[in-house]
mmCIF file as Biopython writes it, N, C-alpha, C and O atoms, coordinates in Angstrom:
data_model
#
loop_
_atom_site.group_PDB
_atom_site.id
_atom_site.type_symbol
_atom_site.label_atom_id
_atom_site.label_alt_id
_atom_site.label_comp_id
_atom_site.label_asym_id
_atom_site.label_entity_id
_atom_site.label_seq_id
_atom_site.pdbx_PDB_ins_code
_atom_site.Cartn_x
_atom_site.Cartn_y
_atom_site.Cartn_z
_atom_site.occupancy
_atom_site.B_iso_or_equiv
_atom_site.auth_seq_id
_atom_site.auth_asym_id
_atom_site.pdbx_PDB_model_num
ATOM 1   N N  . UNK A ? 1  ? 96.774  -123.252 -0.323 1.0 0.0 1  A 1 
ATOM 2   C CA . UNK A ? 1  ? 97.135  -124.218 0.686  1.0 0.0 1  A 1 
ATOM 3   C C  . UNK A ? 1  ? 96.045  -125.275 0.742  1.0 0.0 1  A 1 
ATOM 4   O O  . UNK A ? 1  ? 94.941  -124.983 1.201  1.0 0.0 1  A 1 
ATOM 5   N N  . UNK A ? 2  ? 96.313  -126.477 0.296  1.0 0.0 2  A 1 
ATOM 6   C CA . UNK A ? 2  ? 95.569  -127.862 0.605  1.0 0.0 2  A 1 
ATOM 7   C C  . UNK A ? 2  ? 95.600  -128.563 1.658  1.0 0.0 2  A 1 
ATOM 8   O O  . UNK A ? 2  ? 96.307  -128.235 2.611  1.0 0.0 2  A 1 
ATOM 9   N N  . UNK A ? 3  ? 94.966  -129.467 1.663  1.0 0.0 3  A 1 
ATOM 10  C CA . UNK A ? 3  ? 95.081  -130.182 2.553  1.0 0.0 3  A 1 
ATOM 11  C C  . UNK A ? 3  ? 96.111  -131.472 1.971  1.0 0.0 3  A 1 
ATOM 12  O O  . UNK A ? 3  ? 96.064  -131.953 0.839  1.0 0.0 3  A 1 
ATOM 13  N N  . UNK A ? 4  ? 96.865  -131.798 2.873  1.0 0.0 4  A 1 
ATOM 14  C CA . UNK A ? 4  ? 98.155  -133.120 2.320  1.0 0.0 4  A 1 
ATOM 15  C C  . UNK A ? 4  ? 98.067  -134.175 3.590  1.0 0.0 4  A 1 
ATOM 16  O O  . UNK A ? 4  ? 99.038  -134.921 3.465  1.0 0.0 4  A 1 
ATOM 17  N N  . UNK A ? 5  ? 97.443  -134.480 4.550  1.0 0.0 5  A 1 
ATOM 18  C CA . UNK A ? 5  ? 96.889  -135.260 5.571  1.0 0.0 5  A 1 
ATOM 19  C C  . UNK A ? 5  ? 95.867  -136.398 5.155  1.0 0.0 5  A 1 
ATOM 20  O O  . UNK A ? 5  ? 94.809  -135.995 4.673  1.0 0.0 5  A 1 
ATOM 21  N N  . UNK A ? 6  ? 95.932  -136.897 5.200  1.0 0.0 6  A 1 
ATOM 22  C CA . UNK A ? 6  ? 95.042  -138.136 5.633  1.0 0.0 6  A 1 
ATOM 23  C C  . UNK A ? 6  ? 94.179  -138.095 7.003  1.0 0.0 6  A 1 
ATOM 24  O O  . UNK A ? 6  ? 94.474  -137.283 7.880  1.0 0.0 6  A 1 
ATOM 25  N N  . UNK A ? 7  ? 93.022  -139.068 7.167  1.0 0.0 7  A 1 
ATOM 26  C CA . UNK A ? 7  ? 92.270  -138.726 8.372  1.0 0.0 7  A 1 
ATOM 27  C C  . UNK A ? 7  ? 93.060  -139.402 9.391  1.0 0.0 7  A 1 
ATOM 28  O O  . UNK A ? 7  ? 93.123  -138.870 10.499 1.0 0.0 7  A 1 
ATOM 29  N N  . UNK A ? 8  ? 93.996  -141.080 9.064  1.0 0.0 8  A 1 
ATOM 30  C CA . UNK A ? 8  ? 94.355  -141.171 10.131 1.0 0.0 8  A 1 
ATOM 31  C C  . UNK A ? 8  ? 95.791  -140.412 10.485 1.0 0.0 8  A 1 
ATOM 32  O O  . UNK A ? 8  ? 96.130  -140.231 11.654 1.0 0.0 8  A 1 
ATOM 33  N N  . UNK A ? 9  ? 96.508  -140.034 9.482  1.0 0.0 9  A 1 
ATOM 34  C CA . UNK A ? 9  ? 97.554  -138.968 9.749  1.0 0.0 9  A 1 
ATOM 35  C C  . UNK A ? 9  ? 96.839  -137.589 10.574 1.0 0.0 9  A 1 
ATOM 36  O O  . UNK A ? 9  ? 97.577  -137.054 11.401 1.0 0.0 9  A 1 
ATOM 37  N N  . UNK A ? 10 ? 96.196  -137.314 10.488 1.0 0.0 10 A 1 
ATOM 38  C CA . UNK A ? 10 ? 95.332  -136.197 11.267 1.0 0.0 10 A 1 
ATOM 39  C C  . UNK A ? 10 ? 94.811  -136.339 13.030 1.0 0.0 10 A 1 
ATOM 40  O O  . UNK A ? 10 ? 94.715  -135.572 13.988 1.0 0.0 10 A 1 
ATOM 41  N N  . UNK A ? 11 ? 94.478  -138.317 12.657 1.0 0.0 11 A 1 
ATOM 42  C CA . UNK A ? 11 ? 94.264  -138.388 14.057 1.0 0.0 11 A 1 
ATOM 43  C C  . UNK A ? 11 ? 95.274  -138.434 15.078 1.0 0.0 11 A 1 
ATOM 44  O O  . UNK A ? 11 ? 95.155  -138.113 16.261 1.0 0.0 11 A 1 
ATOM 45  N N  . UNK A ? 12 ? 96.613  -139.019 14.277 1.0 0.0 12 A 1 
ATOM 46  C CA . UNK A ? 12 ? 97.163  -139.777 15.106 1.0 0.0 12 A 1 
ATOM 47  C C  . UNK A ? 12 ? 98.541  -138.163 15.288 1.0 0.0 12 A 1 
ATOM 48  O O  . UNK A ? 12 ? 99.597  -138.260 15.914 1.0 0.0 12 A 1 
ATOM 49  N N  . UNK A ? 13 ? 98.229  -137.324 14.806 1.0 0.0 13 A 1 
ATOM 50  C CA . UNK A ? 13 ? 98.915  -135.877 15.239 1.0 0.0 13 A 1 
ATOM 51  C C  . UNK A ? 13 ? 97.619  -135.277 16.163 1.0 0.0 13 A 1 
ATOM 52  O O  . UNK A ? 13 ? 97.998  -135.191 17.332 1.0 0.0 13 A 1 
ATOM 53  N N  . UNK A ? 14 ? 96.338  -134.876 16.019 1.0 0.0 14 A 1 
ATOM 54  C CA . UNK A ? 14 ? 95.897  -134.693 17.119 1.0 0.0 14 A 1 
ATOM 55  C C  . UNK A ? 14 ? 96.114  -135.315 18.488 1.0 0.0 14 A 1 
ATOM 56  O O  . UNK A ? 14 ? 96.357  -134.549 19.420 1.0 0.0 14 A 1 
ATOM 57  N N  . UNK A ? 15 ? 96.040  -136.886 18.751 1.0 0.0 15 A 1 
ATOM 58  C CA . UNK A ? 15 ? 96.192  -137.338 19.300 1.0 0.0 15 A 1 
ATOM 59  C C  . UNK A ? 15 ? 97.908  -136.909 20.055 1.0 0.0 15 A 1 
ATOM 60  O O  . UNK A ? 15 ? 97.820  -136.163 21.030 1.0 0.0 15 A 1 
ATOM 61  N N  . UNK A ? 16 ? 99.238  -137.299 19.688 1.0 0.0 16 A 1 
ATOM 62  C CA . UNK A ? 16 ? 100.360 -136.675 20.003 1.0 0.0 16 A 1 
ATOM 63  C C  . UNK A ? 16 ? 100.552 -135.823 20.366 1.0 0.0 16 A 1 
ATOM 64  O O  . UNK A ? 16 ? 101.355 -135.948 21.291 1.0 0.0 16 A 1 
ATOM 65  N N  . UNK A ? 17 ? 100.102 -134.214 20.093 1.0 0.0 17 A 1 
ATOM 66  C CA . UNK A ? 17 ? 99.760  -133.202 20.431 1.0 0.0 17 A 1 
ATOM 67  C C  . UNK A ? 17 ? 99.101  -133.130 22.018 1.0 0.0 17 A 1 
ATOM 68  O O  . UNK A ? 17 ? 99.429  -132.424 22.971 1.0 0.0 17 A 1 
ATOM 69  N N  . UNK A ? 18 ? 98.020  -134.178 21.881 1.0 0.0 18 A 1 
ATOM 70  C CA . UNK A ? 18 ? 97.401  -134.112 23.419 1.0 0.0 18 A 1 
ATOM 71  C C  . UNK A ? 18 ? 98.094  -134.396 24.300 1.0 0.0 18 A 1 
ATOM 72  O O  . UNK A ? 18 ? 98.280  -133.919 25.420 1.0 0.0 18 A 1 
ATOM 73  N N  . UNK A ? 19 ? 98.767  -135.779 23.388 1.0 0.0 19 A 1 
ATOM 74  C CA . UNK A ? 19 ? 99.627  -136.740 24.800 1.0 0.0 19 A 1 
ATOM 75  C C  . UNK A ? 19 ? 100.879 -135.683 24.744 1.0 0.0 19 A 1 
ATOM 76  O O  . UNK A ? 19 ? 101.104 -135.295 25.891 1.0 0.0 19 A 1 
ATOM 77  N N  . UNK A ? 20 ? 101.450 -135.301 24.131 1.0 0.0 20 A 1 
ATOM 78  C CA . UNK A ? 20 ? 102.775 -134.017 24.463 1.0 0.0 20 A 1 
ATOM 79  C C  . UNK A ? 20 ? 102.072 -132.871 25.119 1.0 0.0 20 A 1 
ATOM 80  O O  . UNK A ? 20 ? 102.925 -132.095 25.550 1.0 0.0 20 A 1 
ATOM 81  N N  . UNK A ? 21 ? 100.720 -132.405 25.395 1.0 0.0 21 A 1 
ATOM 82  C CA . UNK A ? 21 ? 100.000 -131.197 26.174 1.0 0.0 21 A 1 
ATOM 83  C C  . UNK A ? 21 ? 100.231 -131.470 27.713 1.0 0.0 21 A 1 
ATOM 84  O O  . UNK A ? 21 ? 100.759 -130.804 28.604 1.0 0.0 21 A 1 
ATOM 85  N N  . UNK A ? 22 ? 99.501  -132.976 27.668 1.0 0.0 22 A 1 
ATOM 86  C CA . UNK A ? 22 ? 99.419  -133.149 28.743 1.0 0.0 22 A 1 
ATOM 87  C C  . UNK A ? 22 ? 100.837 -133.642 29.910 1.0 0.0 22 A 1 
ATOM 88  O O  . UNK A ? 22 ? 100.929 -133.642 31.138 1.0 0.0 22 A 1 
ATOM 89  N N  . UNK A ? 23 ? 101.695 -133.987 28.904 1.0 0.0 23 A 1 
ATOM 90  C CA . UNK A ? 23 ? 102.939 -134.368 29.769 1.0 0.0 23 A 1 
ATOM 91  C C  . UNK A ? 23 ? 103.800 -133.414 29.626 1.0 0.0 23 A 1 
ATOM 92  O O  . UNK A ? 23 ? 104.905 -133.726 30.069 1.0 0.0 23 A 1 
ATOM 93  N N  . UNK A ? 24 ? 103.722 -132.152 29.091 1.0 0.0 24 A 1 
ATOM 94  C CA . UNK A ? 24 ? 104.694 -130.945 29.578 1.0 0.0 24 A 1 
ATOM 95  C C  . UNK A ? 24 ? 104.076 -130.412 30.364 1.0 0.0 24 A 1 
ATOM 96  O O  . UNK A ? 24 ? 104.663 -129.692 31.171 1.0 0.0 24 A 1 
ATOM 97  N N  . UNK A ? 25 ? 102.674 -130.563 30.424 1.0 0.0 25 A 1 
ATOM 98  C CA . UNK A ? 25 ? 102.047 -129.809 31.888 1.0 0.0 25 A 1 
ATOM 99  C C  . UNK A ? 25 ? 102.410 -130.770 33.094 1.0 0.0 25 A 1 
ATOM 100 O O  . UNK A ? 25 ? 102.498 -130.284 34.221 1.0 0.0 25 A 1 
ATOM 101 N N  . UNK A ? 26 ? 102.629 -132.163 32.880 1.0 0.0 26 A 1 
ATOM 102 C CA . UNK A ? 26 ? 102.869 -133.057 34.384 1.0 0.0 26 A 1 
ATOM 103 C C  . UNK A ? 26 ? 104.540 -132.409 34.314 1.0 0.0 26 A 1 
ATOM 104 O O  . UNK A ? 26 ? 105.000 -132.012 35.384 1.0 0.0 26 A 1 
ATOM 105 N N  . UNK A ? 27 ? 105.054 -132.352 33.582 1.0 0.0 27 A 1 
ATOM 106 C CA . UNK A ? 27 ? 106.668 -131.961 33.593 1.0 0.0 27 A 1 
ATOM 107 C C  . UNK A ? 27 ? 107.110 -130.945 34.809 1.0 0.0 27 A 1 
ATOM 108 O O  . UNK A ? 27 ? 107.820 -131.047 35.810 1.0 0.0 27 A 1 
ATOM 109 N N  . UNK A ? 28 ? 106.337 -129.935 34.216 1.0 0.0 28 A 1 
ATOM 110 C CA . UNK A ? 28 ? 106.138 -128.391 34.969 1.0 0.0 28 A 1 
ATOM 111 C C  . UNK A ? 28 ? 106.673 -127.408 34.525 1.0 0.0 28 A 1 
ATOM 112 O O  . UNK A ? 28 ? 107.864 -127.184 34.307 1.0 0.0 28 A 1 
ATOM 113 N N  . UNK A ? 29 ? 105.556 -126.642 34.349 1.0 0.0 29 A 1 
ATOM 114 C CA . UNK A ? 29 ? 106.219 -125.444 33.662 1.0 0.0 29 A 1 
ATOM 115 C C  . UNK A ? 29 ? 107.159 -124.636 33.826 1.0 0.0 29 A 1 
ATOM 116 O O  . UNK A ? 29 ? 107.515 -124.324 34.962 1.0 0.0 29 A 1 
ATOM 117 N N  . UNK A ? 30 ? 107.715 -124.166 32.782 1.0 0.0 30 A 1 
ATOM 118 C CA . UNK A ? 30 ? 109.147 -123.470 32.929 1.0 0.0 30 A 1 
ATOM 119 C C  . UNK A ? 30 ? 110.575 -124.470 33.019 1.0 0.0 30 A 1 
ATOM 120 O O  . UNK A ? 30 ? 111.608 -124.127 33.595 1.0 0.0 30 A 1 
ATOM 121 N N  . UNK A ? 31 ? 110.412 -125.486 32.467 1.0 0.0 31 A 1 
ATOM 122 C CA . UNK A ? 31 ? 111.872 -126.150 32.247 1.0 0.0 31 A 1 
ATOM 123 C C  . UNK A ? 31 ? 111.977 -126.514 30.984 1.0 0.0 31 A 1 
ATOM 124 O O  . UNK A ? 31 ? 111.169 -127.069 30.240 1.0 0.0 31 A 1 
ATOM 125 N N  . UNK A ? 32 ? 112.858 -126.214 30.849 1.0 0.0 32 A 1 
ATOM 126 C CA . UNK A ? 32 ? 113.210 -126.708 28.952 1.0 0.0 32 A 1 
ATOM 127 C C  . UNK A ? 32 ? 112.499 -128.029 28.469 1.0 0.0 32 A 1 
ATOM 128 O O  . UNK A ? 32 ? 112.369 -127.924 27.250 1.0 0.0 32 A 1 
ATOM 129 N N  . UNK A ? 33 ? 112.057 -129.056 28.847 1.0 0.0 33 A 1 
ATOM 130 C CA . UNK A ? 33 ? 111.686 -129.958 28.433 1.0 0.0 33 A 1 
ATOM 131 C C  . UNK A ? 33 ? 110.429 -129.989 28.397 1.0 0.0 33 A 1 
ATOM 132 O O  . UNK A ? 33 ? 109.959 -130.547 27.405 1.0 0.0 33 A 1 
ATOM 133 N N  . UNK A ? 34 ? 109.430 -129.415 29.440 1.0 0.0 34 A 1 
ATOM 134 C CA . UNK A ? 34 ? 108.315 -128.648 28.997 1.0 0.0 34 A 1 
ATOM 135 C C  . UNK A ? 34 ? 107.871 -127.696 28.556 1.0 0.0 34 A 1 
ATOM 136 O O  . UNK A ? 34 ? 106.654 -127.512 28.579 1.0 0.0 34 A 1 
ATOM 137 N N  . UNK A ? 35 ? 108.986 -126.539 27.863 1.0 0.0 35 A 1 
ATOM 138 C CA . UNK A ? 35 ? 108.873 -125.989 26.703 1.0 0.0 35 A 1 
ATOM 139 C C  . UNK A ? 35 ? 109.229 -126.957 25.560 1.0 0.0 35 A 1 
ATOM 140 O O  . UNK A ? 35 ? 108.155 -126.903 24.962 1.0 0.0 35 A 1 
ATOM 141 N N  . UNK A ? 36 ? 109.777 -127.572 25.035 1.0 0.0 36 A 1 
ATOM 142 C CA . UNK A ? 36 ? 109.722 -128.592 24.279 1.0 0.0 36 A 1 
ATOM 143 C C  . UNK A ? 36 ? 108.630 -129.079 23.691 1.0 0.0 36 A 1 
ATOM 144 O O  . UNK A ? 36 ? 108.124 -128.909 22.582 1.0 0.0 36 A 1 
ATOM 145 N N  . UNK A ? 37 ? 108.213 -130.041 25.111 1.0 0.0 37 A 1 
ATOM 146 C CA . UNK A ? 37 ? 106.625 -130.527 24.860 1.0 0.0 37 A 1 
ATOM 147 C C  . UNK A ? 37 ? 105.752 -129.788 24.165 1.0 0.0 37 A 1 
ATOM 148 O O  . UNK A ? 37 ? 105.438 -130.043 23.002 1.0 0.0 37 A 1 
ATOM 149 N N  . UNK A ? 38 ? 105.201 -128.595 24.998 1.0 0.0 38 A 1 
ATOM 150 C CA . UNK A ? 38 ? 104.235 -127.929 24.799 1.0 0.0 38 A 1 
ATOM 151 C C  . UNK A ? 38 ? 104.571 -127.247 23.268 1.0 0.0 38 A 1 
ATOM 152 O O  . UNK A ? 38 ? 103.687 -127.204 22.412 1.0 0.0 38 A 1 
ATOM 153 N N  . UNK A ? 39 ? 105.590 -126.856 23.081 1.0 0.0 39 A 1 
ATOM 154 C CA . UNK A ? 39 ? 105.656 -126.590 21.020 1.0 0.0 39 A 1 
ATOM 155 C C  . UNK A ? 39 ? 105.311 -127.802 20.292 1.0 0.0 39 A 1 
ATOM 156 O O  . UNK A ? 39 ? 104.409 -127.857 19.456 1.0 0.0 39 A 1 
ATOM 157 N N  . UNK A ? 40 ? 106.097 -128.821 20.654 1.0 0.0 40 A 1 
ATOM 158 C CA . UNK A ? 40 ? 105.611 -130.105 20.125 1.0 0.0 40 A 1 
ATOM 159 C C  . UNK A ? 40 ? 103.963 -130.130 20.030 1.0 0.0 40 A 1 
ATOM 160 O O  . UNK A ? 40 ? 103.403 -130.155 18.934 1.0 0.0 40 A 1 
ATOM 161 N N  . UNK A ? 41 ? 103.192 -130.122 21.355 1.0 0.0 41 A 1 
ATOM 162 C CA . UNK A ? 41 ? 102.176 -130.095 21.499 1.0 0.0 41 A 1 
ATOM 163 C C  . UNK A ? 41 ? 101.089 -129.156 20.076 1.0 0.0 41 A 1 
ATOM 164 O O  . UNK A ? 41 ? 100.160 -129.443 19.321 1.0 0.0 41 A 1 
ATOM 165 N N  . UNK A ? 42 ? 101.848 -128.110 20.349 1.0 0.0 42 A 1 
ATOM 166 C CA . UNK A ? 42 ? 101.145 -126.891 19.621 1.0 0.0 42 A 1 
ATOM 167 C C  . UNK A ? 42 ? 101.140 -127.557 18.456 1.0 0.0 42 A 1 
ATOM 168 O O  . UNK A ? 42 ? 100.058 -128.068 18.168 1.0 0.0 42 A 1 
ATOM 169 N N  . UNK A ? 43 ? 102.347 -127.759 17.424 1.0 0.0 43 A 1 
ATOM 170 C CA . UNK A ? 43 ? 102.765 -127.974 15.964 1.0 0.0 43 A 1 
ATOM 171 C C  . UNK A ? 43 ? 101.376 -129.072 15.572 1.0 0.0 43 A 1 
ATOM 172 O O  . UNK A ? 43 ? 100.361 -129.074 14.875 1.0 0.0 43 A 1 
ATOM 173 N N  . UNK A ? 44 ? 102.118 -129.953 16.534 1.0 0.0 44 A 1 
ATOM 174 C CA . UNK A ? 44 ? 101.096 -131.237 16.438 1.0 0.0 44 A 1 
ATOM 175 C C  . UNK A ? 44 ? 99.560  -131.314 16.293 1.0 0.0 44 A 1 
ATOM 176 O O  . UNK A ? 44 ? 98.986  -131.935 15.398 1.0 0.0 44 A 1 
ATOM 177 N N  . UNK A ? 45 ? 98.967  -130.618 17.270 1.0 0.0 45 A 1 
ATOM 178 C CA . UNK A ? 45 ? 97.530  -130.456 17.201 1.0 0.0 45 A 1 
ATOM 179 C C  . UNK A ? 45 ? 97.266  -129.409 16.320 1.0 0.0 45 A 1 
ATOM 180 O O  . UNK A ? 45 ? 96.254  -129.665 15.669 1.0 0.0 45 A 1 
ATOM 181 N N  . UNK A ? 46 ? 97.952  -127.920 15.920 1.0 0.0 46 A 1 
ATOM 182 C CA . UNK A ? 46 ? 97.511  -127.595 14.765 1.0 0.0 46 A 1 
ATOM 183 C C  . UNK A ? 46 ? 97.677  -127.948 13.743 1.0 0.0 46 A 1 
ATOM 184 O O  . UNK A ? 46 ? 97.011  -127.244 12.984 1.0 0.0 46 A 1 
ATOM 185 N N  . UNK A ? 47 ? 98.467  -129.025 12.986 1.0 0.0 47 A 1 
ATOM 186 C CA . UNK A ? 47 ? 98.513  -129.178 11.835 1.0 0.0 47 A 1 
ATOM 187 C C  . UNK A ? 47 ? 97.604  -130.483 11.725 1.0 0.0 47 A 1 
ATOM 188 O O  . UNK A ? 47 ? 97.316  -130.715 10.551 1.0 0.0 47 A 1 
ATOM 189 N N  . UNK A ? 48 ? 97.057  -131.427 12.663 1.0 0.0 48 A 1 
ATOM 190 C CA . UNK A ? 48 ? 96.198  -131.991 12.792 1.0 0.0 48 A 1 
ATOM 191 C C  . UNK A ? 48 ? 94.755  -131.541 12.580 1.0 0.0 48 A 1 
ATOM 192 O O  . UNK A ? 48 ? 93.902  -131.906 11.771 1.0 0.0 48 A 1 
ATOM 193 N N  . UNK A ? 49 ? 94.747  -130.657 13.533 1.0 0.0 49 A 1 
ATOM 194 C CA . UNK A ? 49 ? 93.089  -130.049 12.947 1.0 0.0 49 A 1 
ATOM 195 C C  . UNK A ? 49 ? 93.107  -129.152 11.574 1.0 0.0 49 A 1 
ATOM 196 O O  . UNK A ? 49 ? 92.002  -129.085 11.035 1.0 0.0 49 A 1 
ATOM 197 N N  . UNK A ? 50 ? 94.220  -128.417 10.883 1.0 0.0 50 A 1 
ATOM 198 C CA . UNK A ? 50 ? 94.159  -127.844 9.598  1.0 0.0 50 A 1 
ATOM 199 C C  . UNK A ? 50 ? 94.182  -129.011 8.689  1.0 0.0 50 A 1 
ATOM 200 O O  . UNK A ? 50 ? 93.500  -129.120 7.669  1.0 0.0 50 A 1 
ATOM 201 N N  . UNK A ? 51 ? 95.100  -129.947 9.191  1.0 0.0 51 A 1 
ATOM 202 C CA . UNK A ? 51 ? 94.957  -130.528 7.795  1.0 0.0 51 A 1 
ATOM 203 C C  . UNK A ? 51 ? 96.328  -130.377 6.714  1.0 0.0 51 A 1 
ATOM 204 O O  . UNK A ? 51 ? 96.532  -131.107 5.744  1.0 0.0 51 A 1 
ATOM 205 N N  . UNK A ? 52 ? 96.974  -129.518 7.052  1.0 0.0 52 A 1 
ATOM 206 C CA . UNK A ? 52 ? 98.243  -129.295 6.187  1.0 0.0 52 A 1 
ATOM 207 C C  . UNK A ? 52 ? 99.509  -129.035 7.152  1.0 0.0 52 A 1 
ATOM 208 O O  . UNK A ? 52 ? 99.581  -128.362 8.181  1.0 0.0 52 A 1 
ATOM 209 N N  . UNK A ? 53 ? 100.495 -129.803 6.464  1.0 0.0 53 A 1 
ATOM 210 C CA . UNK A ? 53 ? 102.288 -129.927 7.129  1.0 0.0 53 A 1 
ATOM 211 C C  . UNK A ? 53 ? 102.817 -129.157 5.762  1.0 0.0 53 A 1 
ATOM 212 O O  . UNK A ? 53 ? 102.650 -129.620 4.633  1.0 0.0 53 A 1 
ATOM 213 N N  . UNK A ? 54 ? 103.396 -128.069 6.012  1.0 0.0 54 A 1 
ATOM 214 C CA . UNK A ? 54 ? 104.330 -127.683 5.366  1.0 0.0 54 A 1 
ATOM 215 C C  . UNK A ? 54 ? 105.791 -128.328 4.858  1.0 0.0 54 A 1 
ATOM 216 O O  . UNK A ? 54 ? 106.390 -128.327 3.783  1.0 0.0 54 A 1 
ATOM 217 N N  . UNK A ? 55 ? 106.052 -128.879 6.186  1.0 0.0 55 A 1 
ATOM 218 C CA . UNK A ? 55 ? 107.172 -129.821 5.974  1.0 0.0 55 A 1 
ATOM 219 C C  . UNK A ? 55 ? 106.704 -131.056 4.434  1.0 0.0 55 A 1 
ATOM 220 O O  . UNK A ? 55 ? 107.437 -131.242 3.462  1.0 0.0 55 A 1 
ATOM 221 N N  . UNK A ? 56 ? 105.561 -131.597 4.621  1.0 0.0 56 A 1 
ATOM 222 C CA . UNK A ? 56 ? 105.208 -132.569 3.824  1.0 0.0 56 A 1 
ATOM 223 C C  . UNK A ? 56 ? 104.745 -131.722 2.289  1.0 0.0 56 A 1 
ATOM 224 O O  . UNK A ? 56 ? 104.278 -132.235 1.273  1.0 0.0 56 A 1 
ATOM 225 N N  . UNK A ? 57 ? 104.944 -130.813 2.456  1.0 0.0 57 A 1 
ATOM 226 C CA . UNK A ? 57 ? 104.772 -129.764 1.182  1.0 0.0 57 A 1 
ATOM 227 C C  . UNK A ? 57 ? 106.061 -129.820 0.090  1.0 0.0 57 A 1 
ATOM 228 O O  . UNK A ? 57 ? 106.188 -129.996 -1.122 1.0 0.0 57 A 1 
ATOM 229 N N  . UNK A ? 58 ? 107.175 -129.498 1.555  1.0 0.0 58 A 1 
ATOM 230 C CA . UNK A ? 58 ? 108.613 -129.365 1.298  1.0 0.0 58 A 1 
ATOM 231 C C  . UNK A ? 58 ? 108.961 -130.510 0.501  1.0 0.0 58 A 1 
ATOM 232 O O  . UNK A ? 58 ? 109.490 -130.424 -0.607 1.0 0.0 58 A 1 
ATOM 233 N N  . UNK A ? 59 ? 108.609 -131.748 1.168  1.0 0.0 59 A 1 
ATOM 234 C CA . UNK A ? 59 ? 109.485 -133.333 1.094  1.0 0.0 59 A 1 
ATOM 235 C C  . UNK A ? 59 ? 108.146 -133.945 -0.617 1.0 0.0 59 A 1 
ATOM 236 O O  . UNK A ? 59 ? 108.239 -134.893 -1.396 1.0 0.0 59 A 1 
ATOM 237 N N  . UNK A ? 60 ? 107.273 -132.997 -0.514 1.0 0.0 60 A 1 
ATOM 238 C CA . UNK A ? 60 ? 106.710 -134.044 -1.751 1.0 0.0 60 A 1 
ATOM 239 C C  . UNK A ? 60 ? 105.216 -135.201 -1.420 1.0 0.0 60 A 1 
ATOM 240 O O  . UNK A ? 60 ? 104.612 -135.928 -2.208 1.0 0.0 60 A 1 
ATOM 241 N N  . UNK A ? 61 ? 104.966 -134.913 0.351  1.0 0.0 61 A 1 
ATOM 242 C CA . UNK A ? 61 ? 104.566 -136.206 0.675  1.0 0.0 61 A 1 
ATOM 243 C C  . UNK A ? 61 ? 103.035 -135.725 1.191  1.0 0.0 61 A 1 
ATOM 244 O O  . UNK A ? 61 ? 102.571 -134.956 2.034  1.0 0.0 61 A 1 
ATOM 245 N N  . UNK A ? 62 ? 102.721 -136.313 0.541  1.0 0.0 62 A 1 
ATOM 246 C CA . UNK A ? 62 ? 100.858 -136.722 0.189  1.0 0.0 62 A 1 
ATOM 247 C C  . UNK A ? 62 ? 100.033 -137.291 1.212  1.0 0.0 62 A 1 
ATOM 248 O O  . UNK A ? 62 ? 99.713  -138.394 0.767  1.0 0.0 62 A 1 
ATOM 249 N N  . UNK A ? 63 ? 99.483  -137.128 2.413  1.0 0.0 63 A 1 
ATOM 250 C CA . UNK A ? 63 ? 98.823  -139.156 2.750  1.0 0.0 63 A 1 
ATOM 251 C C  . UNK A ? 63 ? 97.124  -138.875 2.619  1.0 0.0 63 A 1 
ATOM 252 O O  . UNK A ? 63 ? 96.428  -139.805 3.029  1.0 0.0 63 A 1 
ATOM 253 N N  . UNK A ? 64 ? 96.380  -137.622 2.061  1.0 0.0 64 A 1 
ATOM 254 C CA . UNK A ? 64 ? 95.473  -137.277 2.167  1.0 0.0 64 A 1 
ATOM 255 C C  . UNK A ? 64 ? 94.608  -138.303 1.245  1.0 0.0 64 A 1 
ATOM 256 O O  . UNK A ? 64 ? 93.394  -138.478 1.352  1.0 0.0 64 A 1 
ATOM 257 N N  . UNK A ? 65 ? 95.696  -139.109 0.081  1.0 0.0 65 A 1 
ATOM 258 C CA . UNK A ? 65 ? 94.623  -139.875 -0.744 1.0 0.0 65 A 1 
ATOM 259 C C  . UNK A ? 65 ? 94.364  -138.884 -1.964 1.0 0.0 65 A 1 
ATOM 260 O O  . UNK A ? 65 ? 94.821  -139.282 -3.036 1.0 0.0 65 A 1 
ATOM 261 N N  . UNK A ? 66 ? 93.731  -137.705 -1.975 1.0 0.0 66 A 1 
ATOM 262 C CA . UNK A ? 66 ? 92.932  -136.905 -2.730 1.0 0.0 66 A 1 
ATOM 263 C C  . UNK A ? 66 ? 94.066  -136.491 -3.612 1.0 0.0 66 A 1 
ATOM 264 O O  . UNK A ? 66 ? 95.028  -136.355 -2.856 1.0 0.0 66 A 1 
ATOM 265 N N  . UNK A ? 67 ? 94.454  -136.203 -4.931 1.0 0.0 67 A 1 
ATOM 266 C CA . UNK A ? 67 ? 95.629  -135.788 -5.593 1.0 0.0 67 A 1 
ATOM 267 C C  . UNK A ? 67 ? 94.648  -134.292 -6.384 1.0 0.0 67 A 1 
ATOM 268 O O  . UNK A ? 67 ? 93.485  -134.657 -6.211 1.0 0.0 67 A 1 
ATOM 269 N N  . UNK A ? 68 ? 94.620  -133.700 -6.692 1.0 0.0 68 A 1 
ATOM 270 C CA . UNK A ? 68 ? 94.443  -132.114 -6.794 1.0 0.0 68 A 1 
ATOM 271 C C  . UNK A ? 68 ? 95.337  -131.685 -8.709 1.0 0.0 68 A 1 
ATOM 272 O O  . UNK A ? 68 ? 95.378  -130.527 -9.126 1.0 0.0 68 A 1 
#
């Protein structure tokens, strides 16, 4: 498993992740739409700080720059 991210693809999913953390917690917990968020949240900020999308594994798609 590589890394297939880029730094600003990395930031700008950390970043999303936060802003989806923090607005399923203003939502309130326990309604479908802040379960939503907060997975959103999760996906987002971990594949931001790893560094690798599986999905972008799937589809072929690169933005890390680095080719391997």
């Amino acid at each position: 498993m590589g890394t297939n991210e880029g730094v600003i693809d990395r930031g700008l999913r950390i970043t999303i992740g936060l802003v989806a953390l923090v607005a399923g917690l203003a939502v309130g917990l326990g309604s479908v739409l802040s379960t939503v968020l907060l997975v959103v949240a999760a996906i987002m900020f971990l594949t931001g700080v790893v560094g690798f999308c599986p999905l972008y594994r799937i589809f072929g798609i690169n933005t890390c720059g680095v080719r391997r």
